[in-house]
N, CA, C and O atoms as a DFTB+ gen file, in Angstrom:
744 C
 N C O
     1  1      75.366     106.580      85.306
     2  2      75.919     106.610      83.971
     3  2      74.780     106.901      82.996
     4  3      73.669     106.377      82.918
     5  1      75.473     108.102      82.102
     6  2      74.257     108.280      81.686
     7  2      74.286     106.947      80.575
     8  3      75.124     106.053      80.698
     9  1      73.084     106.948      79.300
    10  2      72.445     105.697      78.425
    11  2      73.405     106.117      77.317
    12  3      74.148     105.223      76.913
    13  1      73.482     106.894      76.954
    14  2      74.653     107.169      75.805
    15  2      76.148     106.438      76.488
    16  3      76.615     105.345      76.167
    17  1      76.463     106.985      77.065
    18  2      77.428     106.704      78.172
    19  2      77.573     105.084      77.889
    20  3      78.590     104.620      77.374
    21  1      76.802     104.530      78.158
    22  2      76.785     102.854      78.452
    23  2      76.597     102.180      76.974
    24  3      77.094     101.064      76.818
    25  1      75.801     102.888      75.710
    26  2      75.769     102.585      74.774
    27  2      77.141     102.172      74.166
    28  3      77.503     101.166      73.557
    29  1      77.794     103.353      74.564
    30  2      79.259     103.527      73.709
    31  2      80.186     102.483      74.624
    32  3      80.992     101.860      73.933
    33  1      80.217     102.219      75.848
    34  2      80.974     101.632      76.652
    35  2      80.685      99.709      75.800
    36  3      81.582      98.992      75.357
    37  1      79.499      99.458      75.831
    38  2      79.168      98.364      75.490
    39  2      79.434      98.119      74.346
    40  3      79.790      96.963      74.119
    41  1      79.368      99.084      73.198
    42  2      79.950      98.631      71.548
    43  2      81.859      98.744      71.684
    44  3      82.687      98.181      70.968
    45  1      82.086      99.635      72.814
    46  2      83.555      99.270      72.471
    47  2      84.261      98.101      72.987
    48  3      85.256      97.581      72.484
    49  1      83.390      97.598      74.473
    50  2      83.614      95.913      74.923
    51  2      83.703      95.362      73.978
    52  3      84.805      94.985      73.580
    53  1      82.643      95.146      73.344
    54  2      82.375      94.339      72.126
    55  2      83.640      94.370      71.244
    56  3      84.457      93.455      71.145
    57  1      83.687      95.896      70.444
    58  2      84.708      95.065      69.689
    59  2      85.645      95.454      69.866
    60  3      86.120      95.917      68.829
    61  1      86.603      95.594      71.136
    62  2      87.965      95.520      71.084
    63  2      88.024      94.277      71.792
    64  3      89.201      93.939      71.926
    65  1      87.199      93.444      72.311
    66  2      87.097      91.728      72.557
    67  2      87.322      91.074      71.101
    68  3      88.211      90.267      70.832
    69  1      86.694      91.395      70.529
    70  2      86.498      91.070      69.016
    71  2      87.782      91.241      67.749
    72  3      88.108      90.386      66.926
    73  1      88.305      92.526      67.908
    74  2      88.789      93.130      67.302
    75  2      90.434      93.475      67.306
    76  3      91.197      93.706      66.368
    77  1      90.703      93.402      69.041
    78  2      91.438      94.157      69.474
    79  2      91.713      95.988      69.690
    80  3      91.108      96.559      68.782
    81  1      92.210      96.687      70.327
    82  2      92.238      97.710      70.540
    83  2      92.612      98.489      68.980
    84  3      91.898      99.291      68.377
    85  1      93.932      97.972      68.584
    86  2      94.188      98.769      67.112
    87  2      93.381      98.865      65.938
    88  3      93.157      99.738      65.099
    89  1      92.879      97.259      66.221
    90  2      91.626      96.976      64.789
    91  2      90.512      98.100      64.949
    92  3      89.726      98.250      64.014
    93  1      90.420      98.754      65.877
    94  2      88.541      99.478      66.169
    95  2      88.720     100.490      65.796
    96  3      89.619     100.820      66.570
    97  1      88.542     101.460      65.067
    98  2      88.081     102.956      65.125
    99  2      86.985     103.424      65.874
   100  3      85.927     102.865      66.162
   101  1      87.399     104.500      66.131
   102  2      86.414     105.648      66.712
   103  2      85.279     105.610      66.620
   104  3      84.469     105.585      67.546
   105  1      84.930     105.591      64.723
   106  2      84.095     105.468      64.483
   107  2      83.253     104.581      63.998
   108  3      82.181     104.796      63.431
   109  1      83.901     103.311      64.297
   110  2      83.315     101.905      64.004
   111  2      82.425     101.914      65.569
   112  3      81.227     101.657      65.686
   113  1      83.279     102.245      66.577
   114  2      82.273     101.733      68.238
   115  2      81.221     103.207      68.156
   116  3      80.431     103.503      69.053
   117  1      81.401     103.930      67.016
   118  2      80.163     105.127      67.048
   119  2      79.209     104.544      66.535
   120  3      78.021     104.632      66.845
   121  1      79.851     103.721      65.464
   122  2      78.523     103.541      64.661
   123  2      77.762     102.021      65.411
   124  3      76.538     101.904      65.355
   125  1      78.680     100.855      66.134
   126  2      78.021     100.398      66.426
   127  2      76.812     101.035      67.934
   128  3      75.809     100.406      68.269
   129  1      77.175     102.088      68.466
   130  2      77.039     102.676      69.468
   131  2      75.487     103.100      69.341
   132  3      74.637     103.014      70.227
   133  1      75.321     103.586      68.009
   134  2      74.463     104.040      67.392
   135  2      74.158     105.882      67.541
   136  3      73.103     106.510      67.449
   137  1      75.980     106.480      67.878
   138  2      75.928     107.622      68.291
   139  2      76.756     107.900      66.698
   140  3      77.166     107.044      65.913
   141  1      76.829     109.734      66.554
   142  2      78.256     110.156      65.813
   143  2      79.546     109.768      67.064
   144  3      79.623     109.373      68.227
   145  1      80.368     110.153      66.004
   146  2      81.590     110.364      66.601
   147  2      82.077     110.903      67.412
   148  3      82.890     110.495      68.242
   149  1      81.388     112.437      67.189
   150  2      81.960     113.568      68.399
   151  2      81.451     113.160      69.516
   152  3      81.972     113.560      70.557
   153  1      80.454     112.378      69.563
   154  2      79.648     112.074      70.519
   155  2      80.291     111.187      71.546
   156  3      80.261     111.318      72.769
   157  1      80.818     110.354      70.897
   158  2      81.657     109.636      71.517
   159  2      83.375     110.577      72.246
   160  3      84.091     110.372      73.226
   161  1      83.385     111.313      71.422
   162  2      84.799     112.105      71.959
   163  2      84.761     113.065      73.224
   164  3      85.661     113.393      73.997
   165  1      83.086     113.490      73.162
   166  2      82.343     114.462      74.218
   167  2      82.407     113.860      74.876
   168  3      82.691     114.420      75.935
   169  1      82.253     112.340      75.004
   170  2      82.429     111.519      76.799
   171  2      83.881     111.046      76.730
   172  3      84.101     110.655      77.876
   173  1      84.633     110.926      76.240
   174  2      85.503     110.197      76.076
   175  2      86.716     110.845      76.107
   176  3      87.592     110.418      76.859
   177  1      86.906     111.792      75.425
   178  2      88.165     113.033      74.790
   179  2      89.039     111.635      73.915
   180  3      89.331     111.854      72.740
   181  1      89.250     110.871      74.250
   182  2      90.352     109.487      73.265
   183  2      90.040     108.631      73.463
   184  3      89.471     108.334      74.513
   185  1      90.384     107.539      72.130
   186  2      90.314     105.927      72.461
   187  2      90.574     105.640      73.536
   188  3      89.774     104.899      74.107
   189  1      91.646     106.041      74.187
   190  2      92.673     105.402      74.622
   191  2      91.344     105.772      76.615
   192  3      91.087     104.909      77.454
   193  1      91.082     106.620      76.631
   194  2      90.102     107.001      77.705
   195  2      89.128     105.916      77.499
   196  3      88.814     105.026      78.289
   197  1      88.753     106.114      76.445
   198  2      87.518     104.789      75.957
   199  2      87.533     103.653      77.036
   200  3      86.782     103.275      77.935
   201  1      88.908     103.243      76.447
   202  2      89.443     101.792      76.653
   203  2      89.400     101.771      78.266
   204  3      88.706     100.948      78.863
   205  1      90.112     102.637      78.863
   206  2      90.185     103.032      80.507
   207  2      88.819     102.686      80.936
   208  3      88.552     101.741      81.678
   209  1      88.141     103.343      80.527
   210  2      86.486     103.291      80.821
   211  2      85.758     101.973      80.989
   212  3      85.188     101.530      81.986
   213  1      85.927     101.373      79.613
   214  2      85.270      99.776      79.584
   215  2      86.343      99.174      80.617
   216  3      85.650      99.069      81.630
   217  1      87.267      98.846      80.863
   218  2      88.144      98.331      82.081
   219  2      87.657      98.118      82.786
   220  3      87.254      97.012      83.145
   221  1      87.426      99.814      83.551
   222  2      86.555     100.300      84.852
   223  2      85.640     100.111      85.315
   224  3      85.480     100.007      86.531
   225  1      84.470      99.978      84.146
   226  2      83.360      99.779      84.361
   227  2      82.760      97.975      84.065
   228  3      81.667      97.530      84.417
   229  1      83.607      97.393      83.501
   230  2      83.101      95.816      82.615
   231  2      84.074      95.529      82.822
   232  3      84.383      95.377      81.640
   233  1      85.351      95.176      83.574
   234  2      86.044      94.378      84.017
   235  2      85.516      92.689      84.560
   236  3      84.309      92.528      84.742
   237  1      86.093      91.975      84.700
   238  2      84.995      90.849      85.832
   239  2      84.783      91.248      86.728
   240  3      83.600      91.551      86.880
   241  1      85.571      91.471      87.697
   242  2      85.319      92.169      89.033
   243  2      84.753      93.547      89.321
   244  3      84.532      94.285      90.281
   245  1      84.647      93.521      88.184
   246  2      84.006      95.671      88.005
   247  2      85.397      96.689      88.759
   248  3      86.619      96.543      88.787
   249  1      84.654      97.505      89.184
   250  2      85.556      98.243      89.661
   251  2      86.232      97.532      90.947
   252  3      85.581      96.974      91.832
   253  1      87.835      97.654      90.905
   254  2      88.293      96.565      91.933
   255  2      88.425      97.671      92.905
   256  3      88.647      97.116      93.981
   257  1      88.402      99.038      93.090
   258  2      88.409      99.646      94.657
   259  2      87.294      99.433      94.898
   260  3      87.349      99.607      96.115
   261  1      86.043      99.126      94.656
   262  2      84.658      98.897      95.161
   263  2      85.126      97.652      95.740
   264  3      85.020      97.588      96.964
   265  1      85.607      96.672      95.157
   266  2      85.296      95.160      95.856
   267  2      86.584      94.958      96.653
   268  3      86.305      94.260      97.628
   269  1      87.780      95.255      96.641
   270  2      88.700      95.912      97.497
   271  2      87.833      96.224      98.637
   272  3      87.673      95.339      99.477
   273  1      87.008      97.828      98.851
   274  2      86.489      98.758      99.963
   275  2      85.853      97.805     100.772
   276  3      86.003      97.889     101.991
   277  1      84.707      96.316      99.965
   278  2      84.116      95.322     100.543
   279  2      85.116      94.262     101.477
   280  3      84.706      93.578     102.414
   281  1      86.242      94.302     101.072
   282  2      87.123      93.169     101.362
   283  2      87.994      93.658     102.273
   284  3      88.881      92.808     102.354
   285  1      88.145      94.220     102.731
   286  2      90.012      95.038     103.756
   287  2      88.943      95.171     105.076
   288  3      87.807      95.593     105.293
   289  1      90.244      94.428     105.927
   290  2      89.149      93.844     107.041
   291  2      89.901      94.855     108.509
   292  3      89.570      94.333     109.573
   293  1      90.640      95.904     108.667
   294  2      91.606      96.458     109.231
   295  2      92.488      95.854     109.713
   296  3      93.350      96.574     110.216
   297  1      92.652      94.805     109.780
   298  2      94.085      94.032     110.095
   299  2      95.059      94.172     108.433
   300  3      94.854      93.707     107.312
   301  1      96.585      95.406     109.259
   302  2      96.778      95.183     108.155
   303  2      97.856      94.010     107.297
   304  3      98.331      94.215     106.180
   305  1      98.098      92.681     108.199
   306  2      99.046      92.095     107.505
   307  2      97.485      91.078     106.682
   308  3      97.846      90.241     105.854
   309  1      96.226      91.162     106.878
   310  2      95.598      90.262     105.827
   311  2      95.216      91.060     105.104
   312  3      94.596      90.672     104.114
   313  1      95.477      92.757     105.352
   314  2      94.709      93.349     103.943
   315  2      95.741      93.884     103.083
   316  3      95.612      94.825     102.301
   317  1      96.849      93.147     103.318
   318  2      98.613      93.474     102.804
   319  2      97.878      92.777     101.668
   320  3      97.597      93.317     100.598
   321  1      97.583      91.468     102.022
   322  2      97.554      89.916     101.787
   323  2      96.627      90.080     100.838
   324  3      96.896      89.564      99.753
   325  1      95.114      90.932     100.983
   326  2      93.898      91.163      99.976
   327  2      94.580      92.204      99.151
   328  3      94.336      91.898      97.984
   329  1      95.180      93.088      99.174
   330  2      95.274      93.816      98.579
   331  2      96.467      92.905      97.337
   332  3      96.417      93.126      96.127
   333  1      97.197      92.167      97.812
   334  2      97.856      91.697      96.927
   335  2      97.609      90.678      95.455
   336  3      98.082      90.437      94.344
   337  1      96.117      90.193      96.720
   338  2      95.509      88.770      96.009
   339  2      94.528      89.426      94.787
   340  3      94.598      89.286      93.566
   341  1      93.829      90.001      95.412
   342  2      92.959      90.899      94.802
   343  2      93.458      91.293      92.845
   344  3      93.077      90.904      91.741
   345  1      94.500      92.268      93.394
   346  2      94.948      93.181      92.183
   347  2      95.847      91.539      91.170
   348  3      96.259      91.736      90.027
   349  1      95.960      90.444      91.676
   350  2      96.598      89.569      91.091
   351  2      95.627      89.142      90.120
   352  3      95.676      89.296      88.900
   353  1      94.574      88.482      90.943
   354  2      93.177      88.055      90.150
   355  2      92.758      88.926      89.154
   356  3      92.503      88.440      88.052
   357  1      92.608      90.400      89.372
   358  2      91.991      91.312      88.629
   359  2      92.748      91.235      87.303
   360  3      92.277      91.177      86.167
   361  1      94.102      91.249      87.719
   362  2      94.491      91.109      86.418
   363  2      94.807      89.458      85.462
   364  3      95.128      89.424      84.274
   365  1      94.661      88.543      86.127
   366  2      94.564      87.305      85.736
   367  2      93.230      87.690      85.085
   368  3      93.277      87.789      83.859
   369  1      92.039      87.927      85.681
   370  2      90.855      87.832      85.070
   371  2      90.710      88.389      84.228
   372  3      89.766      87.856      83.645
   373  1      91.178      89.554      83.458
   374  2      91.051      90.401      82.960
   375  2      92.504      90.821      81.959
   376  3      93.080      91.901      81.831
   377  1      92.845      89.141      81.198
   378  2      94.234      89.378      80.808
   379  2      94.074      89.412      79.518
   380  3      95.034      89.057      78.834
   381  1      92.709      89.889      78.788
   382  2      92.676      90.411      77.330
   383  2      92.827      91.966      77.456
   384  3      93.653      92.549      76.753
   385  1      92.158      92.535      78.207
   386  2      92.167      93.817      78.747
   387  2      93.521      94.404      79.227
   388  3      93.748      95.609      79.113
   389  1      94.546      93.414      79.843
   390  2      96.083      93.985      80.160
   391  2      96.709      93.854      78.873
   392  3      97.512      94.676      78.432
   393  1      96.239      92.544      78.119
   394  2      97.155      92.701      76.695
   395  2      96.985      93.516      76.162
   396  3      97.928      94.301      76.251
   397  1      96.047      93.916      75.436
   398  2      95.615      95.393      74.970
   399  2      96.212      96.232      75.367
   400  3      96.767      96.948      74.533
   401  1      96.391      96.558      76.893
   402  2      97.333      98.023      76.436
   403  2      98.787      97.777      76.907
   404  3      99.600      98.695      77.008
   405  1      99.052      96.546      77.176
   406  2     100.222      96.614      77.031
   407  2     101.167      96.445      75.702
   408  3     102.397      96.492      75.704
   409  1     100.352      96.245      74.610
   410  2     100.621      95.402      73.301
   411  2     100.299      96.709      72.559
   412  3     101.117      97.254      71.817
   413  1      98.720      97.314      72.863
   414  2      98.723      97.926      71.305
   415  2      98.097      99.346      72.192
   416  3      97.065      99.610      71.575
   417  1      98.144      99.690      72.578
   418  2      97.888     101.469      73.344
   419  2      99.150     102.432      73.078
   420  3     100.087     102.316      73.868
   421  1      99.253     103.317      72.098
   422  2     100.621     104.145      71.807
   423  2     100.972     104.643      73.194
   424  3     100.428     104.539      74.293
   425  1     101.847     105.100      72.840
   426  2     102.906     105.956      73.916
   427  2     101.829     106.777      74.486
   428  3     101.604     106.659      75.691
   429  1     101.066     107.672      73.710
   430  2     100.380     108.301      74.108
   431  2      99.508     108.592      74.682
   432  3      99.218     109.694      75.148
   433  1      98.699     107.134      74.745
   434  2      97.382     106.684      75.317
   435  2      98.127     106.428      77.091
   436  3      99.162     106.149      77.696
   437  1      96.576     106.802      77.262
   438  2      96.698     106.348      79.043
   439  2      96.789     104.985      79.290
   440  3      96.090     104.146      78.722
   441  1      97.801     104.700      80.288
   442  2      97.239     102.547      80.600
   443  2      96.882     103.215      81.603
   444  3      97.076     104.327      82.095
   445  1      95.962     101.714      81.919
   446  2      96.437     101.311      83.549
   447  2      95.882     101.897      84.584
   448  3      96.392     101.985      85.701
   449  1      94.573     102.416      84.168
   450  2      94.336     103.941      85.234
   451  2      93.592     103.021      86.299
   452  3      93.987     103.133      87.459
   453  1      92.613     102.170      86.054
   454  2      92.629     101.093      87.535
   455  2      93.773     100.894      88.379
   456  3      93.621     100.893      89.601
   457  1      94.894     100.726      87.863
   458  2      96.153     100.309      88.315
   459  2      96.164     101.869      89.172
   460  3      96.021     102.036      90.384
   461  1      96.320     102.619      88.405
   462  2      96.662     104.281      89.069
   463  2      95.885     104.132      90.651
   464  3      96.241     103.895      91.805
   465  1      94.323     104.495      89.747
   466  2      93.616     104.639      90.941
   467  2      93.590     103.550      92.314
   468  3      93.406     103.913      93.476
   469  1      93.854     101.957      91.795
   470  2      94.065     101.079      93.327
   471  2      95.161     101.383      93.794
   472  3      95.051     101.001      94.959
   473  1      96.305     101.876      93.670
   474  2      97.287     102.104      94.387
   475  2      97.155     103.749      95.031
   476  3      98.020     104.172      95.798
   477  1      96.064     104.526      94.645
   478  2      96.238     105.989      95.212
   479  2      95.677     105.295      96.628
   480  3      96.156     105.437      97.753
   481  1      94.352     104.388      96.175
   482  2      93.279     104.002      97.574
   483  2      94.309     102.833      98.254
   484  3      93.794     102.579      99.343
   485  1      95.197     102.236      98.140
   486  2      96.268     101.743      99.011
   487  2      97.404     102.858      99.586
   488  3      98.156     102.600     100.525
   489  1      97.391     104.290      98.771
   490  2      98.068     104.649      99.777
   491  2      97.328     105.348     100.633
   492  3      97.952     105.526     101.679
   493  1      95.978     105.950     100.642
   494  2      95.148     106.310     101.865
   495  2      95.083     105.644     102.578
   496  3      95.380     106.066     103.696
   497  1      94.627     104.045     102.458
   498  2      94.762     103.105     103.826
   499  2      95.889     103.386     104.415
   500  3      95.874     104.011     105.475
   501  1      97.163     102.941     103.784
   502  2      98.127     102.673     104.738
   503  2      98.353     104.576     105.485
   504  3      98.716     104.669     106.658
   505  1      98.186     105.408     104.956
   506  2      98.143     106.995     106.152
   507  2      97.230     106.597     106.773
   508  3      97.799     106.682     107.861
   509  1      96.310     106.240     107.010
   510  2      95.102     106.077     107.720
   511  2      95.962     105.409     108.806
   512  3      96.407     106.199     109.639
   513  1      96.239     104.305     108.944
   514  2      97.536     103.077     108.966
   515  2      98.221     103.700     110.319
   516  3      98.205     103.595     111.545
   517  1      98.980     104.594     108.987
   518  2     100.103     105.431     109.528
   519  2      99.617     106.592     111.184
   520  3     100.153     106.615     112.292
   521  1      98.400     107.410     110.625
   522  2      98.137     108.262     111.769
   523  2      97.610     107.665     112.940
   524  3      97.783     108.148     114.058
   525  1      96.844     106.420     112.671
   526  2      96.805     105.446     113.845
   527  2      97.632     104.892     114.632
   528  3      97.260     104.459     115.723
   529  1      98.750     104.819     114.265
   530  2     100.023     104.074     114.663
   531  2     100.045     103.175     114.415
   532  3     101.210     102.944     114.736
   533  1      99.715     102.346     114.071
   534  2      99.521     101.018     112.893
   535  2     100.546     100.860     112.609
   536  3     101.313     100.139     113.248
   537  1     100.803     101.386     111.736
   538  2     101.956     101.296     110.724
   539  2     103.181     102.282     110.270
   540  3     103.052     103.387     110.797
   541  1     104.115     102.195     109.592
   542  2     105.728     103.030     110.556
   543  2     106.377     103.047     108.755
   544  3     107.490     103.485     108.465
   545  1     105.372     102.463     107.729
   546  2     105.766     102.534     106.206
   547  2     105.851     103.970     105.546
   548  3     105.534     105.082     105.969
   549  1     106.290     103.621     104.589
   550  2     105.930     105.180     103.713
   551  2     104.977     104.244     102.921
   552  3     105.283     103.196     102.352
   553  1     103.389     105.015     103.026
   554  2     102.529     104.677     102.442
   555  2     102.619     104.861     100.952
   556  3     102.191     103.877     100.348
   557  1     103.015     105.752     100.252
   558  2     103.475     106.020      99.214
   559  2     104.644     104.431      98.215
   560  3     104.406     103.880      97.140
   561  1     105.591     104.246      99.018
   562  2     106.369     103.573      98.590
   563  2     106.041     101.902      99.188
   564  3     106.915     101.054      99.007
   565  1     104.972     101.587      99.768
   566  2     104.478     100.312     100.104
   567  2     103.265     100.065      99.093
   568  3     103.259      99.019      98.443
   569  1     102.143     101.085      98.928
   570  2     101.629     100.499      97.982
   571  2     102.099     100.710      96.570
   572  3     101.526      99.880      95.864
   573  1     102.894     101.463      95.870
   574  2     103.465     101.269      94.726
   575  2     104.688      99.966      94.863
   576  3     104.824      99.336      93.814
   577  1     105.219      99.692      95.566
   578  2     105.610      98.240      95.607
   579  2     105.299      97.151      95.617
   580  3     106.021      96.221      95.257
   581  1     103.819      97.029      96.159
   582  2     102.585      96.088      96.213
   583  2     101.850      95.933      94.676
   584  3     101.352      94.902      94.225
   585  1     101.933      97.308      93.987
   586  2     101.659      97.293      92.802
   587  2     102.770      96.668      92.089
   588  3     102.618      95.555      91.583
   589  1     103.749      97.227      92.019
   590  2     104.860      96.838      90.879
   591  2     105.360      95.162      91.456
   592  3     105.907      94.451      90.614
   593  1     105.232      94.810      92.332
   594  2     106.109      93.559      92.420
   595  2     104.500      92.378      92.277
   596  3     104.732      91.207      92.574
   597  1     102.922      92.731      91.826
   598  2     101.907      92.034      91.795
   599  2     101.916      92.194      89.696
   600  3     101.393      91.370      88.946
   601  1     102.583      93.337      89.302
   602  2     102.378      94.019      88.096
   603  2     103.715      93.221      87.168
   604  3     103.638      92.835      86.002
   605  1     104.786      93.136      87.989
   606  2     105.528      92.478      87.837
   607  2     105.623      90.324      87.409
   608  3     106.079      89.595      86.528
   609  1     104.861      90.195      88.718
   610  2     105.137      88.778      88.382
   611  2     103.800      88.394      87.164
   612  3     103.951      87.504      86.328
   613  1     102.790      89.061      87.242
   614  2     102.195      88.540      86.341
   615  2     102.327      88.652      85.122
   616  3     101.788      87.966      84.253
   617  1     103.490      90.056      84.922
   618  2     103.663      89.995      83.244
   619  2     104.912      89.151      83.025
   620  3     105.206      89.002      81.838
   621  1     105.749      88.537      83.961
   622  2     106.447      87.240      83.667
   623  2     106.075      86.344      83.573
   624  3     106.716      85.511      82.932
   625  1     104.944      86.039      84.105
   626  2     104.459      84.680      83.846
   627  2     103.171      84.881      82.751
   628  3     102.456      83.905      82.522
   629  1     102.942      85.986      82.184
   630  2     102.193      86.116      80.981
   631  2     103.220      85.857      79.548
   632  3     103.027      85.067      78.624
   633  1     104.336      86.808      79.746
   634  2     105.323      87.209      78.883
   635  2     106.284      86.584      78.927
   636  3     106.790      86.676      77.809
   637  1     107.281      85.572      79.959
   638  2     107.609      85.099      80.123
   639  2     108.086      83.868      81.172
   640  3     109.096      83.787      81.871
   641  1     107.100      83.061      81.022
   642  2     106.228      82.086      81.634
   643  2     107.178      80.772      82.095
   644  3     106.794      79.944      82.921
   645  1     108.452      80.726      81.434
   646  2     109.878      79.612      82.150
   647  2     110.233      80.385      83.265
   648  3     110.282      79.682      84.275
   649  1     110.485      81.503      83.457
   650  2     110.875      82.304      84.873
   651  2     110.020      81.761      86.031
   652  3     110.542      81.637      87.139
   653  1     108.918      81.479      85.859
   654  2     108.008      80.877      86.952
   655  2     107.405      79.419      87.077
   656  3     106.655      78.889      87.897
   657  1     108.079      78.964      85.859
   658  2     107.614      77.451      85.721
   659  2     107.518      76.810      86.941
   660  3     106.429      76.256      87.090
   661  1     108.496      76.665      88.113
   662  2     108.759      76.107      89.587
   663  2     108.644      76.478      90.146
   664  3     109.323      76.257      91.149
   665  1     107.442      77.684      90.150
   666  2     107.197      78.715      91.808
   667  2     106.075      78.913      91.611
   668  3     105.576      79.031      90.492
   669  1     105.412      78.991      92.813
   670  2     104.105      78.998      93.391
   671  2     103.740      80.540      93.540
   672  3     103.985      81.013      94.649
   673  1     103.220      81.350      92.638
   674  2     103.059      82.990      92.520
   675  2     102.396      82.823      93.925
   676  3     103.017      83.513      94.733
   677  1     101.398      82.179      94.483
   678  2     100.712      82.250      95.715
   679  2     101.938      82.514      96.597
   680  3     101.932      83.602      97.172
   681  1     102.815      81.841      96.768
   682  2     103.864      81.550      97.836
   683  2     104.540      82.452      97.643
   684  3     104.700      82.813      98.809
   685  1     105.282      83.373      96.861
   686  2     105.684      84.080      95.766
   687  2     105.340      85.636      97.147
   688  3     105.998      86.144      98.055
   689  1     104.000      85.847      96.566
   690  2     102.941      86.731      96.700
   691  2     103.288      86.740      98.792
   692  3     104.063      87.434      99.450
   693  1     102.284      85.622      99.236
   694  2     102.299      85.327     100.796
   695  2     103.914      85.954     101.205
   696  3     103.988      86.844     102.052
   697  1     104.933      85.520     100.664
   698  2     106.772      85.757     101.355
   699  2     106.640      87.471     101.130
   700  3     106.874      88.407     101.895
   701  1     106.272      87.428     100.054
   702  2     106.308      89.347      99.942
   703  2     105.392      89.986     101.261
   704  3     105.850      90.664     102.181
   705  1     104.064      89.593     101.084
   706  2     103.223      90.265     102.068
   707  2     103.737      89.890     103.543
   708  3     104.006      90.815     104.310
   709  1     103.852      88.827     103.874
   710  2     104.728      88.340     105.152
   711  2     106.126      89.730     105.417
   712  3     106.098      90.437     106.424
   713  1     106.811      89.826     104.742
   714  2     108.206      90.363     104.764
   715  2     107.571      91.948     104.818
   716  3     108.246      92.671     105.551
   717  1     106.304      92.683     104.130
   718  2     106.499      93.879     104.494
   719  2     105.811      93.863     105.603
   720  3     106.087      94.807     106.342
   721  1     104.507      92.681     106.248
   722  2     104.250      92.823     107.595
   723  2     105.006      93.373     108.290
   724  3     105.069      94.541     108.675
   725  1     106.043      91.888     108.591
   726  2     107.230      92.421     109.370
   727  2     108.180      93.961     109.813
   728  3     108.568      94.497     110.851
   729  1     108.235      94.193     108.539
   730  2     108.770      95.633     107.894
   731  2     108.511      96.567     109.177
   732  3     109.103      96.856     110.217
   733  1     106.976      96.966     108.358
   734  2     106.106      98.043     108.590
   735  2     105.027      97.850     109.699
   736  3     104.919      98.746     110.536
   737  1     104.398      96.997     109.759
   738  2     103.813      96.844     111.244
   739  2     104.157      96.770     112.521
   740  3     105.111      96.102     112.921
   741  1     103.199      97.637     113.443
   742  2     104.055      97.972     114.880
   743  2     103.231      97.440     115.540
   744  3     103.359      97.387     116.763
């Protein structure tokens, strides 16, 4: 990364922690950046990329396909299980960063592109999976289900938090990964 690069990444942590995403201009994280503007748009092309960026890079867990790639052990009913736990935490840990664009990122802006990218690298495992004989899923439609039903419970129990008052998201989580074991493993 280049030093400009990280300059601008670090003044926009700052203040959309601070600030929130809508409060910041362009050219407020330029100037704290200590760049112009365009300068910032030359790495960036939009806020809304900006924002993707600091995610990616300054998350807690940093980038979660890196610590994912560390963690998936080829058995796949425990890396059903990591892959589930994983993307749960990431976003528990990191639930100023989901509010933000779920709250204040227009229509227009990109979300979620961690989200994008861990589910492209869940569906290479599971073909990998698949050409081994492993596994008998549509890789495609197992890890976007792994996404949406991990994407799912946590914005109920962010957003609406009586839906889960009496359930154990762990247990929750384990019955799901258990049930597509079953499914899809041969």
């Amino acid at each position: 990364m280049k030093e400009t690069e990280k300059k601008i990444l670090l003044a926009a942590t700052k203040l959309f922690s601070e600030s929130g995403y809508s409060g910041v201009s362009t050219r407020k994280i330029a100037e704290q950046a200590g760049v112009n503007e365009i300068t910032l748009f030359r790495y960036f092309k939009s806020k809304s990329n900006l924002l993707q960026s600091v995610i990616k890079h300054f998350a807690v867990e940093g980038n979660i396909i890196e610590k994912i790639s560390k963690d998936i052990t080829g058995n796949i009913r425990d890396d059903i299980f990591i892959f589930a736990d994983v993307y749960y935490m990431f976003l528990e840990n990191n639930i100023k960063m989901y509010k933000i664009q779920i709250k204040e990122i227009d229509e227009k802006g990109k979300k979620f592109t961690n989200s994008i990218d861990y589910t492209e690298f869940m569906k290479d495992y599971f073909r990998k999976k698949v050409a081994e004989g492993k596994f008998k899923g549509d890789p495609n439609l197992v890890a976007t289900s792994i996404v949406s039903m991990i994407m799912g419970i946590f914005t109920l129990k962010v957003y609406a938090p009586s839906i889960y008052h009496d359930t154990d998201f762990r247990k929750l989580i384990t019955r799901f990964v258990e049930d597509l074991a079953k499914l899809y493993c041969v």
